[in-house]
N, C-alpha and C positions, 0 to 999 in steps of 0.2 A: 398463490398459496395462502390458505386463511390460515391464520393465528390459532393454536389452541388457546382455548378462551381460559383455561384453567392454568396456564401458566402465570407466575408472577406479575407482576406490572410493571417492576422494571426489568424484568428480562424480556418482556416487548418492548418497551420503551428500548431498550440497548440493539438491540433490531433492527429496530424503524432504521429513517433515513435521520441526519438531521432536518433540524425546524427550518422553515421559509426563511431567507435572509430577511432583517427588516428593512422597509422604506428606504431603509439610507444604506444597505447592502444593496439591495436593489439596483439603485442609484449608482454606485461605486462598479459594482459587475457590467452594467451595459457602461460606463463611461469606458474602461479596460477593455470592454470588447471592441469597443470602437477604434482604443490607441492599437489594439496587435496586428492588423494588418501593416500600419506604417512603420511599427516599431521592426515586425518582421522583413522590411523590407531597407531599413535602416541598418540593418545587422547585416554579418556576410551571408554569400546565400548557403553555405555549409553549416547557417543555423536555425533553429524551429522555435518560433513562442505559440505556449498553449495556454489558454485560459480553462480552470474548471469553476463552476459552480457546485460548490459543495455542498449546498442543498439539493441538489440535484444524483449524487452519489449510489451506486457508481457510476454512472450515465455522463458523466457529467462535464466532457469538453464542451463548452459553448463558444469556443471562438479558438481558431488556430492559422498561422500562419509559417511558412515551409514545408518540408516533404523527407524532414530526415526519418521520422521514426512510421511516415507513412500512415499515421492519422489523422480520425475526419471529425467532424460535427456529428456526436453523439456518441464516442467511443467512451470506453470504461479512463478509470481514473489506474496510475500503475498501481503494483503491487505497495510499493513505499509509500505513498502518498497516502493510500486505503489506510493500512497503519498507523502512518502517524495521526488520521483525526480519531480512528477508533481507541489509540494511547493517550489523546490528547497534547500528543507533543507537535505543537505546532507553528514552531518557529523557521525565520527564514532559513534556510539551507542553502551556503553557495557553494557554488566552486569544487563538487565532486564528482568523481569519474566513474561513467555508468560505461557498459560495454551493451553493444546489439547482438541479437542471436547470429550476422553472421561475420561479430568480432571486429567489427570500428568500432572505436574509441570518441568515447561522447566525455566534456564535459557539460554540465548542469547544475543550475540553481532555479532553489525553489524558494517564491516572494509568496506570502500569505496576506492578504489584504484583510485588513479589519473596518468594521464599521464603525460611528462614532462613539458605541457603547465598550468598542476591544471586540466584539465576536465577530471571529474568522466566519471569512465569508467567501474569499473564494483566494485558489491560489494560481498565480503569475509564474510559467514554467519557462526556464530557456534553453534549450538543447542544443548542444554546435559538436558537430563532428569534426572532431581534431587529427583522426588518422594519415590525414594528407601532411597536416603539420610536423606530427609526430615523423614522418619519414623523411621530412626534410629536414629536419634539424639530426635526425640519426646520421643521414647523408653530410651532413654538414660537419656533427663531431667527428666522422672521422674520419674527415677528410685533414679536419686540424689538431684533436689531438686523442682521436684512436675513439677506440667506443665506448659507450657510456651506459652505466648502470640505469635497467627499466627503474621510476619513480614508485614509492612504494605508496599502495590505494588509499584512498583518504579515510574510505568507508569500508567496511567490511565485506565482501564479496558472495556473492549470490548465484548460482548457474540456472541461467534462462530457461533450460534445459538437459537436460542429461545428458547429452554428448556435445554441448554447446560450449563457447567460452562462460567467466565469471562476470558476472554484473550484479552490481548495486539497487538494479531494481530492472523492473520488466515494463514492456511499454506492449499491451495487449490492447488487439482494434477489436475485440468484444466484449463483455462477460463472459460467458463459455471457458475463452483463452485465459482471461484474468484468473476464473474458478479452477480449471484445469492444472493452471502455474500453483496455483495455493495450495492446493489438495499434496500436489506433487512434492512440492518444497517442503510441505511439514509430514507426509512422509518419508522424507529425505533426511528430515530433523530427527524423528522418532530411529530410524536405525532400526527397525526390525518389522519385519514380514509381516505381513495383515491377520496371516491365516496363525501368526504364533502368538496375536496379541493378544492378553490379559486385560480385562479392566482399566488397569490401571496405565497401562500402556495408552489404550482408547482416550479414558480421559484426557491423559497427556494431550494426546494428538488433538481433541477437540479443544481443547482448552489453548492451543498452540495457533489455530482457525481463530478463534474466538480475538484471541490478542492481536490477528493481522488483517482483523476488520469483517474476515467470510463472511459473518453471519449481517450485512448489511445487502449481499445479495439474494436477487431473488434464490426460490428455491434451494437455499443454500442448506437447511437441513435434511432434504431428500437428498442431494449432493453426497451429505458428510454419511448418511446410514449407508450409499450407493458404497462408495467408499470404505467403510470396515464392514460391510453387510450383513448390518442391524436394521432395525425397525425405526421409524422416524421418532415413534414415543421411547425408544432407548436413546438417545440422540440429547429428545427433551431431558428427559431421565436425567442423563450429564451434565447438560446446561443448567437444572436446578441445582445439582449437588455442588457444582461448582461455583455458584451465586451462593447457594449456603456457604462454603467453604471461606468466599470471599466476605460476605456479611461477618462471619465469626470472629477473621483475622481484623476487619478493619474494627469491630466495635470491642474498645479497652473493656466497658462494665462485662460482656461477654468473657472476651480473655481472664482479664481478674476473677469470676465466678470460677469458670473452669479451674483456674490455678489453687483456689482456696478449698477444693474436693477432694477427700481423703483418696490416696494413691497406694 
């Protein structure tokens, strides 16, 4: 899909992919992709390490080792991951509990590798499926001192699906799937019907996409008009008004002007 050329600069630029890792990302990405087969084979076999290349996004598994979430070379990056480089929050993540659509209990940590400069350049995923654990140990308390209270999520909970369990994040072997889950979830967010939605509703909903990375996928603004069914240039429409909105809030001499105008 080409770019309207009349849109902003940075709301292409916020679009795009990120920039090529340097030299020494480069470097850093294939020496990782070389340790995940051994590492993954050094771990038990109920767990998965994935490498992405996040210049590569969302495409962007380049090396994987096990078969818990049933991904390959070349699948999308999940839903949370998407997120947090489009937030920019991009620190390690250990040790929280993701569920799969059909309800084993994963946990995972997420290692972000940086290059010599600090930029994130790719992240070190670890997936183990604990379900087997989890029923032994339930077997275990109470057999010695009765049954034990489920542990409460680390992370806030997410449903893979609509009639599926809650997870912390989606682990999708396309785009398609990844766009499908997005779409879904911030309609889920929004709480109200397509065909009752207001403007303001819309924006919300686009602006909700926007914060959990969509628009880094292809097509993803013929997606979003598919979706409240608008036109691609109402879509853009949004995406300006809302780079306006944000411009405004972030620049103080802006705020200050506004406040100092007769009311």
């Amino acid at each position: 899909m080409t770019e309207d050329p009349s849109l902003p600069q940075q709301q292409r630029q916020r679009r795009t992919l990120p920039p090529r890792a340097t030299v020494d990302g480069e470097r850093l990405i294939a020496v990782f992709a070389e340790l995940v087969e051994p590492l993954g084979r050094a771990l038990p076999a109920s767990s998965e390490v994935v490498l992405h290349d996040l210049s590569k996004l969302p495409d962007s598994i380049v090396a994987v080792q096990g078969d818990v979430t049933g991904r390959r070379l070349g699948d999308p990056a999940t839903d949370l991951l998407l997120e947090r480089v489009a937030d920019g929050d991009l620190d390690h993540q250990l040790g929280y509990e993701t569920r799969l659509p059909d309800g084993r209990r994963m946990q995972s940590s997420t290692m972000i590798i940086r290059d010599v400069s600090g930029h994130p350049v790719a992240a070190l995923c670890i997936n183990t499926d604990i379900s087997a654990w989890l029923e032994v140990r339930r077997i275990a308390d109470a057999m010695i001192a009765g049954p034990i209270e489920e542990p409460q999520e680390r992370v806030p909970m997410r449903s893979t699906r609509p009639d599926g369990p809650p997870s912390a994040e989606s682990f999708p072997h396309d785009v398609d799937e990844l766009a499908a889950h997005l779409v879904h979830a911030a309609l889920m967010e929004a709480g109200i019907e397509v065909d009752q939605m207001k403007k303001e509703h819309k924006l919300r909903f686009v602006e909700t996409l926007q914060s959990k990375g969509f628009f880094m996928l292809r097509e993803a603004v013929d997606m979003t008009a598919a979706a409240l069914g608008v036109s691609r240039f109402t879509i853009y429409n949004y995406l300006n008004e809302l780079d306006a909105r944000a411009s405004t809030t972030a620049d103080p001499l802006t705020t200050e002007k506004a406040s100092d105008k007769p009311r």
